[in-house]
LONUMAR-929213 format. One record per atom (N, C-alpha, C, CB): residue number from 1; x, y, z. Coordinates in nm, 3 decimals. Each point is the difference from the previous one (the first is absolute). Glycine has a CB too. Layout:
<site><pos>NUM</pos><X>X</X><Y>Y</Y><Z>Z</Z></site>
...
This chain:
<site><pos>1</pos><X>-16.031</X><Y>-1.784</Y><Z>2.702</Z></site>
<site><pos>1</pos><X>0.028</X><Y>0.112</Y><Z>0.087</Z></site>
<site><pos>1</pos><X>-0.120</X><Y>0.093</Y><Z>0.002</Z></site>
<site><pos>1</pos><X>0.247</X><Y>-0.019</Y><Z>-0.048</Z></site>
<site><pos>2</pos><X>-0.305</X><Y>0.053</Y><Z>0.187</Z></site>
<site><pos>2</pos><X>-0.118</X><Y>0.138</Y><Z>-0.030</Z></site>
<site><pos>2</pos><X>0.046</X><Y>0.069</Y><Z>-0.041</Z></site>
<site><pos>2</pos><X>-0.117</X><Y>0.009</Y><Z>0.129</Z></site>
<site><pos>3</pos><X>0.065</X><Y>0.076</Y><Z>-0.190</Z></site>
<site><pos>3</pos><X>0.015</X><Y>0.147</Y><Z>-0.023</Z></site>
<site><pos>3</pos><X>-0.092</X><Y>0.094</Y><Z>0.062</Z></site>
<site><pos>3</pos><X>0.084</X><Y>-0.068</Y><Z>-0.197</Z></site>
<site><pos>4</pos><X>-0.005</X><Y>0.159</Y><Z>0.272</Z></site>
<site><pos>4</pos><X>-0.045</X><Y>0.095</Y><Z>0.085</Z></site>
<site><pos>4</pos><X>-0.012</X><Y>0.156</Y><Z>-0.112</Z></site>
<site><pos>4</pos><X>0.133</X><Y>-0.150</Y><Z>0.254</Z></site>
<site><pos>5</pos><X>-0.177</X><Y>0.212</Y><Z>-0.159</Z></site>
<site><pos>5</pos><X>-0.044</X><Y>0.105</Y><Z>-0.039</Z></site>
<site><pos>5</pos><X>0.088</X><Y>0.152</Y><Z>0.046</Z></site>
<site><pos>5</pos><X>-0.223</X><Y>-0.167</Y><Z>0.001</Z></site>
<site><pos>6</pos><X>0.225</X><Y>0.210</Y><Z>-0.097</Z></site>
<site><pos>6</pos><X>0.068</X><Y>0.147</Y><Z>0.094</Z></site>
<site><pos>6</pos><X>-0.134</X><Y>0.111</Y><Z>0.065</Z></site>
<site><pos>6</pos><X>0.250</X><Y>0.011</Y><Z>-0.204</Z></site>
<site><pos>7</pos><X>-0.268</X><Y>0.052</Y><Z>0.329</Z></site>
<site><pos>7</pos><X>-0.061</X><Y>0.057</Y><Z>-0.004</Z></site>
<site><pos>7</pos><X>-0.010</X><Y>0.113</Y><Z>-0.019</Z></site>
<site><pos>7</pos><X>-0.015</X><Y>-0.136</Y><Z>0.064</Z></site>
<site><pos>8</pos><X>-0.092</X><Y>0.216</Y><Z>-0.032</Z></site>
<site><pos>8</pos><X>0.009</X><Y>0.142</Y><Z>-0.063</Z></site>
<site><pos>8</pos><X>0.126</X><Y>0.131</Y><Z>0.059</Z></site>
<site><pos>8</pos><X>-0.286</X><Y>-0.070</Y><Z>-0.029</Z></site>
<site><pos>9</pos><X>0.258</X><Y>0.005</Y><Z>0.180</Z></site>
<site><pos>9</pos><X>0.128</X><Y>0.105</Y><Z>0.083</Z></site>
<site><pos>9</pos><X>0.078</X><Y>-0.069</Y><Z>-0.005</Z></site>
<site><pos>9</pos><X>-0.078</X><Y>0.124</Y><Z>0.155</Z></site>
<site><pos>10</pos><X>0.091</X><Y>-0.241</Y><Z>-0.181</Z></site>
<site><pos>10</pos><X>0.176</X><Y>0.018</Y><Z>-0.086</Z></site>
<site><pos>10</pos><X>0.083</X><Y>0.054</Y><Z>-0.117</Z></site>
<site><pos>10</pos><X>-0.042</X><Y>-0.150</Y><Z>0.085</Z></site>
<site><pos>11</pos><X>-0.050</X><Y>0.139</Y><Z>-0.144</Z></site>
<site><pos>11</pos><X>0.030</X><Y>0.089</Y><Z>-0.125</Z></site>
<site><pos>11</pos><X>-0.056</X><Y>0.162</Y><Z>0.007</Z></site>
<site><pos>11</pos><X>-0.017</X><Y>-0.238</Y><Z>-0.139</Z></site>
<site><pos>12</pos><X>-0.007</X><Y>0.308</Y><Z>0.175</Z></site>
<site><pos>12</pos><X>-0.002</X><Y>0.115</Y><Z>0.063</Z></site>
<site><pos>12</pos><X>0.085</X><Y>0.066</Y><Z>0.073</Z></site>
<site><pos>12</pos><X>-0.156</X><Y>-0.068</Y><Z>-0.018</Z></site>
<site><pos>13</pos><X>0.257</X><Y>-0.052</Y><Z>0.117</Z></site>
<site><pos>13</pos><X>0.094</X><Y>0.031</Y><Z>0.073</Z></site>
<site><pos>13</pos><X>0.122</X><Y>-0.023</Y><Z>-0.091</Z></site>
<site><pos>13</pos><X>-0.128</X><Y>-0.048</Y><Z>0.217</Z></site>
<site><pos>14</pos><X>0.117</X><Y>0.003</Y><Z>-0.313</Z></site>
<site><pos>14</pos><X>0.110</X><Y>-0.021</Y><Z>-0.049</Z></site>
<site><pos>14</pos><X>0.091</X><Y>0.142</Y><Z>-0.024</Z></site>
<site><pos>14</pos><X>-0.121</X><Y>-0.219</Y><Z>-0.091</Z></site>
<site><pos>15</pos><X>0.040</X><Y>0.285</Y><Z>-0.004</Z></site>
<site><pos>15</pos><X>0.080</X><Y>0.164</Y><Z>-0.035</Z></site>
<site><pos>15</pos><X>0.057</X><Y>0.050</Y><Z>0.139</Z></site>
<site><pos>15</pos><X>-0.186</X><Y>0.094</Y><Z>-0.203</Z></site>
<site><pos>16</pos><X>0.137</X><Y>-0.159</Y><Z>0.350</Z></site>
<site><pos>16</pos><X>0.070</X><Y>0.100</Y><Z>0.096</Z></site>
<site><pos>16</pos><X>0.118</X><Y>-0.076</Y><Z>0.076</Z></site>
<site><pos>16</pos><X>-0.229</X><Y>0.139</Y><Z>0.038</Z></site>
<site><pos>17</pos><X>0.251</X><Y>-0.272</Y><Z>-0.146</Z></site>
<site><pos>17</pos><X>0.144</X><Y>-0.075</Y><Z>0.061</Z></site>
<site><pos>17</pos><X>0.112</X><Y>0.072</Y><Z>-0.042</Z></site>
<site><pos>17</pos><X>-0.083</X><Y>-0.230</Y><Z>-0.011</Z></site>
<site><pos>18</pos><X>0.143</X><Y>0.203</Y><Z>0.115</Z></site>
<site><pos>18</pos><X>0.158</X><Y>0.041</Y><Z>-0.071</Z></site>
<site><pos>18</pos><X>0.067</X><Y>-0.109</Y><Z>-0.081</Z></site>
<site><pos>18</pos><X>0.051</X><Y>0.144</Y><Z>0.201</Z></site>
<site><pos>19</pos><X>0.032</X><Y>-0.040</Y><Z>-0.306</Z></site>
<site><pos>19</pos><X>0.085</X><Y>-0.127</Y><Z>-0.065</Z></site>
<site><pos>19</pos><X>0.057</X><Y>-0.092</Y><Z>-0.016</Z></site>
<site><pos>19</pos><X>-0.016</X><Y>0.084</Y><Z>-0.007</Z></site>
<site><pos>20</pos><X>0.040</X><Y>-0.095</Y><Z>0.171</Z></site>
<site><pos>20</pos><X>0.099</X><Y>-0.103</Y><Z>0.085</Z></site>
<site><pos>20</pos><X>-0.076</X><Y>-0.096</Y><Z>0.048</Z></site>
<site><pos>20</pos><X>0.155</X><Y>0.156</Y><Z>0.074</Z></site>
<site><pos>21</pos><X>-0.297</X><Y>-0.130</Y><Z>-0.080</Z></site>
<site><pos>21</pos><X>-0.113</X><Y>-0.128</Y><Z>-0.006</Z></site>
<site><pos>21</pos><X>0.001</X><Y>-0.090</Y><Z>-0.022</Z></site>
<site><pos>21</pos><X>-0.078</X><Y>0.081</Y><Z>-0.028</Z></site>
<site><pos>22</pos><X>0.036</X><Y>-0.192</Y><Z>0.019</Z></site>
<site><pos>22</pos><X>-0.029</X><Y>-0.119</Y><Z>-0.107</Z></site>
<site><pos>22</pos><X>-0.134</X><Y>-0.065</Y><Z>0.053</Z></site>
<site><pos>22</pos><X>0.268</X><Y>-0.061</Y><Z>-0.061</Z></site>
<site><pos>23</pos><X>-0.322</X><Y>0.027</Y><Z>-0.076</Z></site>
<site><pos>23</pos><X>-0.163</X><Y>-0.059</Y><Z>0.014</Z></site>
<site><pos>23</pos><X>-0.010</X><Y>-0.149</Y><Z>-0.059</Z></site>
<site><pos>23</pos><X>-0.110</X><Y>0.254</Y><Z>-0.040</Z></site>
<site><pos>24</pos><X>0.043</X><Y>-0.313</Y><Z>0.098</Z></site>
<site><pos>24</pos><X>-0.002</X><Y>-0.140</Y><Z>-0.051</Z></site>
<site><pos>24</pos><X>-0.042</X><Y>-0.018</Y><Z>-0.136</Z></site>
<site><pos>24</pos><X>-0.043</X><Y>-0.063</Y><Z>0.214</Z></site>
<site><pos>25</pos><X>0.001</X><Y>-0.030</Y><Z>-0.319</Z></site>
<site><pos>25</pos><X>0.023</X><Y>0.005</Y><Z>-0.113</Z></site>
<site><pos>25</pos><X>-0.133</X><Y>0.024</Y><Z>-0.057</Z></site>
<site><pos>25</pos><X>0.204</X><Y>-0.130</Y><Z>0.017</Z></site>
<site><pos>26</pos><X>-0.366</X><Y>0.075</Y><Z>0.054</Z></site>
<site><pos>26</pos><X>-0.081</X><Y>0.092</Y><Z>-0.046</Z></site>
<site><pos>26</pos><X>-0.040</X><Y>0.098</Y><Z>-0.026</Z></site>
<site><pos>26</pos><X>0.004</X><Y>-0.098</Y><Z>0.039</Z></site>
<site><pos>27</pos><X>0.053</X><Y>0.188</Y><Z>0.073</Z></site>
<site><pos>27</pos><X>-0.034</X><Y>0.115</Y><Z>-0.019</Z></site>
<site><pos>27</pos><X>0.089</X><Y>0.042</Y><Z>-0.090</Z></site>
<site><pos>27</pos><X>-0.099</X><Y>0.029</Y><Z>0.196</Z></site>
<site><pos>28</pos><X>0.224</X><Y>-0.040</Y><Z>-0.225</Z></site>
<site><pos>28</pos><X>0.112</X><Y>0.039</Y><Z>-0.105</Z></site>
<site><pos>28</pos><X>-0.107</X><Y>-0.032</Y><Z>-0.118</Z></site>
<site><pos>28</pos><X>0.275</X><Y>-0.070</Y><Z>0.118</Z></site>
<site><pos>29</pos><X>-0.306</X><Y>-0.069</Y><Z>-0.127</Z></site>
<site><pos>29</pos><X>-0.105</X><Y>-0.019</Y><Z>-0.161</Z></site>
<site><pos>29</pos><X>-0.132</X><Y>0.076</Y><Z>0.015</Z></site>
<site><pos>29</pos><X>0.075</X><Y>-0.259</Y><Z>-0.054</Z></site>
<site><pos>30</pos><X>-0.127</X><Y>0.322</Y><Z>0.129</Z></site>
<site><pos>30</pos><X>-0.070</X><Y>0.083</Y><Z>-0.008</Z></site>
<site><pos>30</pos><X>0.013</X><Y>0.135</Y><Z>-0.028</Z></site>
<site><pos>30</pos><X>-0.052</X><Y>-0.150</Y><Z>0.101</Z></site>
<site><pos>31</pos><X>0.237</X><Y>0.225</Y><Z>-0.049</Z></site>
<site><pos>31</pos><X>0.019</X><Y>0.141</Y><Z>-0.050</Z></site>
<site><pos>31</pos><X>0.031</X><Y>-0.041</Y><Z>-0.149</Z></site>
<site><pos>31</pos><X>0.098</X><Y>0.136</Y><Z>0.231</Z></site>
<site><pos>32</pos><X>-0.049</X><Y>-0.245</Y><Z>-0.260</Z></site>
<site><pos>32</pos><X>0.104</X><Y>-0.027</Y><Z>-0.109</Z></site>
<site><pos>32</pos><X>-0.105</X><Y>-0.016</Y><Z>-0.121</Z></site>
<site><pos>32</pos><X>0.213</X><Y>-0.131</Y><Z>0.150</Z></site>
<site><pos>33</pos><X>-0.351</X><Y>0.074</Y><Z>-0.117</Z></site>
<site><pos>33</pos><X>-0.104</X><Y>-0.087</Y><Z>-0.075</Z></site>
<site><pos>33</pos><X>0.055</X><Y>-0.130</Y><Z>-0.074</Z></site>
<site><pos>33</pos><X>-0.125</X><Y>0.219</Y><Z>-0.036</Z></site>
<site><pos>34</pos><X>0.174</X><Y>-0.268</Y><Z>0.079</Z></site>
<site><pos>34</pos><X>0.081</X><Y>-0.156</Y><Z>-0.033</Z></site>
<site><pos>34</pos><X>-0.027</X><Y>-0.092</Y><Z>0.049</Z></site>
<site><pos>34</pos><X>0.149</X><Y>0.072</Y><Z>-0.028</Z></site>
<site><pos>35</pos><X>-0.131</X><Y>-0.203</Y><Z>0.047</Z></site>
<site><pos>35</pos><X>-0.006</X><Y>-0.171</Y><Z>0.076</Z></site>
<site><pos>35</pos><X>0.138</X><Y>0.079</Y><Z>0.056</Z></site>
<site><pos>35</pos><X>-0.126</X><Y>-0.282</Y><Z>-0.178</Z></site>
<site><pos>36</pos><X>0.114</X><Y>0.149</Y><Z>0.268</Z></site>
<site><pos>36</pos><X>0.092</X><Y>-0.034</Y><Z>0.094</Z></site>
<site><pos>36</pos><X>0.123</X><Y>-0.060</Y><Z>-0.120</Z></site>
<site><pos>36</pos><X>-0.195</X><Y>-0.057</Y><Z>0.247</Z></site>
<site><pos>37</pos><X>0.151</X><Y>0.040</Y><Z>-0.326</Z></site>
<site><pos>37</pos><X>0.128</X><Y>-0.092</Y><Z>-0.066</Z></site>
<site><pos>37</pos><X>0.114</X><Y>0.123</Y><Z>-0.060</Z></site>
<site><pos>37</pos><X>-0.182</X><Y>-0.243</Y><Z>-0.097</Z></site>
<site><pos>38</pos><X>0.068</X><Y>0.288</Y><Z>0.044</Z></site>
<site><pos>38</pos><X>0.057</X><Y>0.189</Y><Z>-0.059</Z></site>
<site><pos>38</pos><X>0.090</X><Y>0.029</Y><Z>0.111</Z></site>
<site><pos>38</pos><X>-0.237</X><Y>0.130</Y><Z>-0.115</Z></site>
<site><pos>39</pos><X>0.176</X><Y>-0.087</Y><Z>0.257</Z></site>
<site><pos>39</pos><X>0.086</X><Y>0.038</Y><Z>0.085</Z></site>
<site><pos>39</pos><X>0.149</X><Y>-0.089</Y><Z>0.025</Z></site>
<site><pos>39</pos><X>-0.231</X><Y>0.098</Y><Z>0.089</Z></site>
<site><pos>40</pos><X>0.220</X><Y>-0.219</Y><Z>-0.080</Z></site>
<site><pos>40</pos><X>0.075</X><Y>-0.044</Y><Z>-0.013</Z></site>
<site><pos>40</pos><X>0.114</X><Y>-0.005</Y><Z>-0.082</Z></site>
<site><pos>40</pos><X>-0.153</X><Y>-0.044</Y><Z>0.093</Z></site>
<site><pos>41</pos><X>0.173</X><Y>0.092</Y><Z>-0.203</Z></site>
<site><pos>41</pos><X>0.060</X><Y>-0.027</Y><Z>-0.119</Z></site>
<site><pos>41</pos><X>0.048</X><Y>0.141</Y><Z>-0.029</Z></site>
<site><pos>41</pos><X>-0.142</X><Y>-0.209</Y><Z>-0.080</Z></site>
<site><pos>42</pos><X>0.043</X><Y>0.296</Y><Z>0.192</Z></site>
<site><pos>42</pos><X>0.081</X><Y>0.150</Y><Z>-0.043</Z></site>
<site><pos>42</pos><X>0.104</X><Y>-0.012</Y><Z>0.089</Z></site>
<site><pos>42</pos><X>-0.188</X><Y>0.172</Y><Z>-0.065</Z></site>
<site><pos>43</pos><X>0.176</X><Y>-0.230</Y><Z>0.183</Z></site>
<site><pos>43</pos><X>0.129</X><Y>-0.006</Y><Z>0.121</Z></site>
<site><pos>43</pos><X>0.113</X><Y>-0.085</Y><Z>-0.080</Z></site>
<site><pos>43</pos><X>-0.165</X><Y>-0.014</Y><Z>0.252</Z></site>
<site><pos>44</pos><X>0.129</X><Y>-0.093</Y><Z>-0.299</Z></site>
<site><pos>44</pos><X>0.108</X><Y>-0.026</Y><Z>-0.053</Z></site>
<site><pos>44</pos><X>0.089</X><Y>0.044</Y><Z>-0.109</Z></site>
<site><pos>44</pos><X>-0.106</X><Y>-0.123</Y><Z>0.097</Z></site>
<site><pos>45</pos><X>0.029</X><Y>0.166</Y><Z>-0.202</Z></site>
<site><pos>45</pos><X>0.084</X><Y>0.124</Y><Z>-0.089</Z></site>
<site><pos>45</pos><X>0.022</X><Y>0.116</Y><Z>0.132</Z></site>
<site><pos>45</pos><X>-0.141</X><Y>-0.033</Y><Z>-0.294</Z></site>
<site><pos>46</pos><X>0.144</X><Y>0.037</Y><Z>0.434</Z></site>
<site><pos>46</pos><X>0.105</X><Y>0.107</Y><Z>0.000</Z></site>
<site><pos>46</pos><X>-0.167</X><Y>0.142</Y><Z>-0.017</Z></site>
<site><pos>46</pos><X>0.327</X><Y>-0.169</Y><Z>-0.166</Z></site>
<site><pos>47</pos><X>-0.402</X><Y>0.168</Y><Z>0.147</Z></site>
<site><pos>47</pos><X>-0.095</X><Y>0.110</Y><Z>-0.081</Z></site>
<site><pos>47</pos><X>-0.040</X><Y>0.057</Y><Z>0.126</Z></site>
<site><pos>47</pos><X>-0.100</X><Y>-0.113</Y><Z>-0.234</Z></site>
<site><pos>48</pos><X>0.030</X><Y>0.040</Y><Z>0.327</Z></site>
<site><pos>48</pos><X>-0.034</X><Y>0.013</Y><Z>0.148</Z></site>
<site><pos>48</pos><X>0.116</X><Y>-0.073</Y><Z>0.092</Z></site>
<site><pos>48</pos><X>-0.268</X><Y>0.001</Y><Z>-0.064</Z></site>
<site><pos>49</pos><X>0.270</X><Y>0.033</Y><Z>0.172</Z></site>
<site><pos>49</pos><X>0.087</X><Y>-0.024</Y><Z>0.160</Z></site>
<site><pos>49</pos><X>-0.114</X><Y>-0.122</Y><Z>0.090</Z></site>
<site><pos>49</pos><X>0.125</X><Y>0.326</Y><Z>0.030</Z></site>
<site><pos>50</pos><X>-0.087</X><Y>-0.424</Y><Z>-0.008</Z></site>
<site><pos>50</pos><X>-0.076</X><Y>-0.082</Y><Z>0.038</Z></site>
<site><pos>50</pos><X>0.118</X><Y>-0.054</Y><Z>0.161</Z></site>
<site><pos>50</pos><X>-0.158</X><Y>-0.061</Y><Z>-0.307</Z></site>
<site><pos>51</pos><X>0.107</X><Y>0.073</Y><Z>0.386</Z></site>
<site><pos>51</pos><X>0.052</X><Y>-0.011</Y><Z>0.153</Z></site>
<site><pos>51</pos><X>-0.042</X><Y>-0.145</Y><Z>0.070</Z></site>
<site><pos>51</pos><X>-0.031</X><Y>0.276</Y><Z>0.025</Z></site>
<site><pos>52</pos><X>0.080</X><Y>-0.386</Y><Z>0.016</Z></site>
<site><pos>52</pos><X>0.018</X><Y>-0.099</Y><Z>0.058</Z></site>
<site><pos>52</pos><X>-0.036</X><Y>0.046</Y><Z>0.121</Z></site>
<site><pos>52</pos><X>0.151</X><Y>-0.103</Y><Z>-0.137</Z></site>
<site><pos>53</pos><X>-0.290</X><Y>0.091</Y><Z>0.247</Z></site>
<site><pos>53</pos><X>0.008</X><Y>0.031</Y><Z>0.129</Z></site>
<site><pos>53</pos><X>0.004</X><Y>-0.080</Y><Z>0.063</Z></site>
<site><pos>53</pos><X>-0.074</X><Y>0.140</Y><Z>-0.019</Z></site>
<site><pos>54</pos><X>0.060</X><Y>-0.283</Y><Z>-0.018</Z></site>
<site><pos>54</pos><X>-0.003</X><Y>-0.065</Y><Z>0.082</Z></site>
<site><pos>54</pos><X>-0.056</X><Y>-0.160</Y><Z>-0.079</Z></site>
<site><pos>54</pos><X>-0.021</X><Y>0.238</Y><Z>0.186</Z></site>
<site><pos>55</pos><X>0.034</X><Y>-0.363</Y><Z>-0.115</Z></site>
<site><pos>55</pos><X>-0.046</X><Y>-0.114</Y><Z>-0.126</Z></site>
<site><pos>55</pos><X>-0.134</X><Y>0.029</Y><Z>-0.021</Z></site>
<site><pos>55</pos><X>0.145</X><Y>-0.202</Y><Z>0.056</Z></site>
<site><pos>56</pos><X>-0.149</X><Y>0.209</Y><Z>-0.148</Z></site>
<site><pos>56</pos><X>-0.159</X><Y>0.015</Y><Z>-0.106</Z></site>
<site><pos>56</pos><X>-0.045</X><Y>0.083</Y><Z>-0.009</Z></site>
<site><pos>56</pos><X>-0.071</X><Y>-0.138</Y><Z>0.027</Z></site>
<site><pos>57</pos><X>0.160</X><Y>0.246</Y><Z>0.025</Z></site>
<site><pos>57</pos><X>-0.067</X><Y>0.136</Y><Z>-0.005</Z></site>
<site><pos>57</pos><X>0.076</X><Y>0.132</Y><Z>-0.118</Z></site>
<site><pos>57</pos><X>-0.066</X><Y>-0.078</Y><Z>0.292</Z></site>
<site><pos>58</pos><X>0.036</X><Y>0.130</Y><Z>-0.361</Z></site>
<site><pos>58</pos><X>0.101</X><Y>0.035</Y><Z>-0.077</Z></site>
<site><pos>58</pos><X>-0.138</X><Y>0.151</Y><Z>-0.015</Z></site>
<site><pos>58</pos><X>0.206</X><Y>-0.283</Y><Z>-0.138</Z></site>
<site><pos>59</pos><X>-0.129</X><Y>0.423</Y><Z>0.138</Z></site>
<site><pos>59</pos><X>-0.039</X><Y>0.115</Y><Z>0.020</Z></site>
<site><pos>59</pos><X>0.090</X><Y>0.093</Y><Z>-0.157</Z></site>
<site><pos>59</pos><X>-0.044</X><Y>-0.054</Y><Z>0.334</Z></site>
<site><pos>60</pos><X>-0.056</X><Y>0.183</Y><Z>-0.448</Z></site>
<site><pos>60</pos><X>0.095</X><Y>0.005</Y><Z>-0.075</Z></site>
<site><pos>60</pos><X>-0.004</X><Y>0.155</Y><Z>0.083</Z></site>
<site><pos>60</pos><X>-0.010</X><Y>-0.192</Y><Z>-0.255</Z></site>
<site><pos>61</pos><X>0.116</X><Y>0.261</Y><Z>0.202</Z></site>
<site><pos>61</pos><X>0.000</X><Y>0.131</Y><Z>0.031</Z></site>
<site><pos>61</pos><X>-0.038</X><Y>0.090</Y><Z>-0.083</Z></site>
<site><pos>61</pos><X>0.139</X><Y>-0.057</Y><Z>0.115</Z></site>
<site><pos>62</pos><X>-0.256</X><Y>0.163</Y><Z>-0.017</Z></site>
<site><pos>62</pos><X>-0.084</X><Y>0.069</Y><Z>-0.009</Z></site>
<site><pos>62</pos><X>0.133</X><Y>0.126</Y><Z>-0.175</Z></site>
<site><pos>62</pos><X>-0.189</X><Y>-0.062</Y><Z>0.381</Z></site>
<site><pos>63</pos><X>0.295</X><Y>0.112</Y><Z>-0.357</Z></site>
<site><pos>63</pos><X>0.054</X><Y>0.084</Y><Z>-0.066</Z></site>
<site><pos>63</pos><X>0.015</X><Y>-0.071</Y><Z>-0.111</Z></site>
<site><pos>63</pos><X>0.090</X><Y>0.128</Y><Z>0.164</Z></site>
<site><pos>64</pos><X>-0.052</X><Y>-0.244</Y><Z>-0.177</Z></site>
<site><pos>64</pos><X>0.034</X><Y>-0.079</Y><Z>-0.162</Z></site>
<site><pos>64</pos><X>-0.160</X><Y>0.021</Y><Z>-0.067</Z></site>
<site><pos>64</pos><X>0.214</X><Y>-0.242</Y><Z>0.080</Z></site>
<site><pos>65</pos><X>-0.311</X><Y>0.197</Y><Z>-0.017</Z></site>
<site><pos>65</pos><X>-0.148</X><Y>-0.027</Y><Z>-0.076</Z></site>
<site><pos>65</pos><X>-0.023</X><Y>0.139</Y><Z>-0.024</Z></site>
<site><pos>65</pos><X>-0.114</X><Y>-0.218</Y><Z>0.116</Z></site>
<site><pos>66</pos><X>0.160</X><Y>0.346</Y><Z>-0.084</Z></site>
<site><pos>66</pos><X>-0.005</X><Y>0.129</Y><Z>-0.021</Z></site>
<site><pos>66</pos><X>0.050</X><Y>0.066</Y><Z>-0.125</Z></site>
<site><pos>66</pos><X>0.007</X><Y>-0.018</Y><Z>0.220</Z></site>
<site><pos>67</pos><X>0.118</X><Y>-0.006</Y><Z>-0.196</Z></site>
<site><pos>67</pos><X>0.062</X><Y>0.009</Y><Z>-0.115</Z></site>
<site><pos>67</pos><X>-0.029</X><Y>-0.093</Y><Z>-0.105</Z></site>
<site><pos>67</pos><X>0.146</X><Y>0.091</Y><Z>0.129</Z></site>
<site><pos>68</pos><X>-0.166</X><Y>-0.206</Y><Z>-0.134</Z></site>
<site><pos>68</pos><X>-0.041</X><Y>-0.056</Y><Z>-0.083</Z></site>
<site><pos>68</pos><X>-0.129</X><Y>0.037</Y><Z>-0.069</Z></site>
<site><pos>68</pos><X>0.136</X><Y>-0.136</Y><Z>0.110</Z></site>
<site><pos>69</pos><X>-0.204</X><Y>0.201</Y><Z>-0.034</Z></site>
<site><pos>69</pos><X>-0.150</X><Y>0.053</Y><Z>-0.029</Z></site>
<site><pos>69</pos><X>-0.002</X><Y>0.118</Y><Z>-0.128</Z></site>
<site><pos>69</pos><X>-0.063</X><Y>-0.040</Y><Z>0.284</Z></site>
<site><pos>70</pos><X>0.193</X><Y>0.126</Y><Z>-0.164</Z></site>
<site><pos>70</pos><X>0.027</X><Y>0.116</Y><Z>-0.124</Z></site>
<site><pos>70</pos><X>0.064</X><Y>-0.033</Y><Z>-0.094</Z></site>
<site><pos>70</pos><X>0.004</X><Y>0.148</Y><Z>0.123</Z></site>
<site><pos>71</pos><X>0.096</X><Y>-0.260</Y><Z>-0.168</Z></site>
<site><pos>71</pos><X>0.091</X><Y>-0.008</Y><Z>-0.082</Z></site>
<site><pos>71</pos><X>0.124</X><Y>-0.009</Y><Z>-0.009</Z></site>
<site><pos>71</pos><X>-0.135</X><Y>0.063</Y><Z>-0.033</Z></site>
<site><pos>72</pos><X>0.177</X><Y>-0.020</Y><Z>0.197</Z></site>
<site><pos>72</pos><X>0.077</X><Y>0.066</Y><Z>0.016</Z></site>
<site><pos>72</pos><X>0.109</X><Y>-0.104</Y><Z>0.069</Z></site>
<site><pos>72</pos><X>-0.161</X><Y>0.218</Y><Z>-0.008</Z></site>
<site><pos>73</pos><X>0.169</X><Y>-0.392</Y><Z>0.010</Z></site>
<site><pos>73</pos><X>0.075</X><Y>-0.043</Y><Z>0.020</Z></site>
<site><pos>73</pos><X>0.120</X><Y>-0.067</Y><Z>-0.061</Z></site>
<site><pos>73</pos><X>-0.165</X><Y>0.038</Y><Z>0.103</Z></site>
């Protein structure tokens, strides 16, 4: 699988999403500083909100990786 890159205005834009957001999983391992596998494994404990948009496409939400950031989930 490549691995892509997050770029800089995406992660810049991130602080001005709303909570109700969701970002694909690099950039999540980029606010999060984790692999993709990390991300993965936090959705499934339930830790992060991970959204089905569509086949192969899977988006987590911007408020779980927040709270999770602070502690606070």
């Amino acid at each position: 699988m490549k691995q892509e890159l997050v770029s800089l205005d995406e992660l810049a834009q991130f602080k001005h999403l709303p909570d109700e957001a969701g970002v694909r999983v690099l950039l999540a391992c980029t606010i999060l500083g984790c692999s993709t596998i990390t991300v993965w494994r936090l959705a499934k404990a339930k830790k992060i909100i991970s959204i089905k948009i569509s086949s192969g496409v899977t988006v987590f939400n911007v408020g779980s990786i927040r709270a999770l950031l602070k502690g606070t989930n």
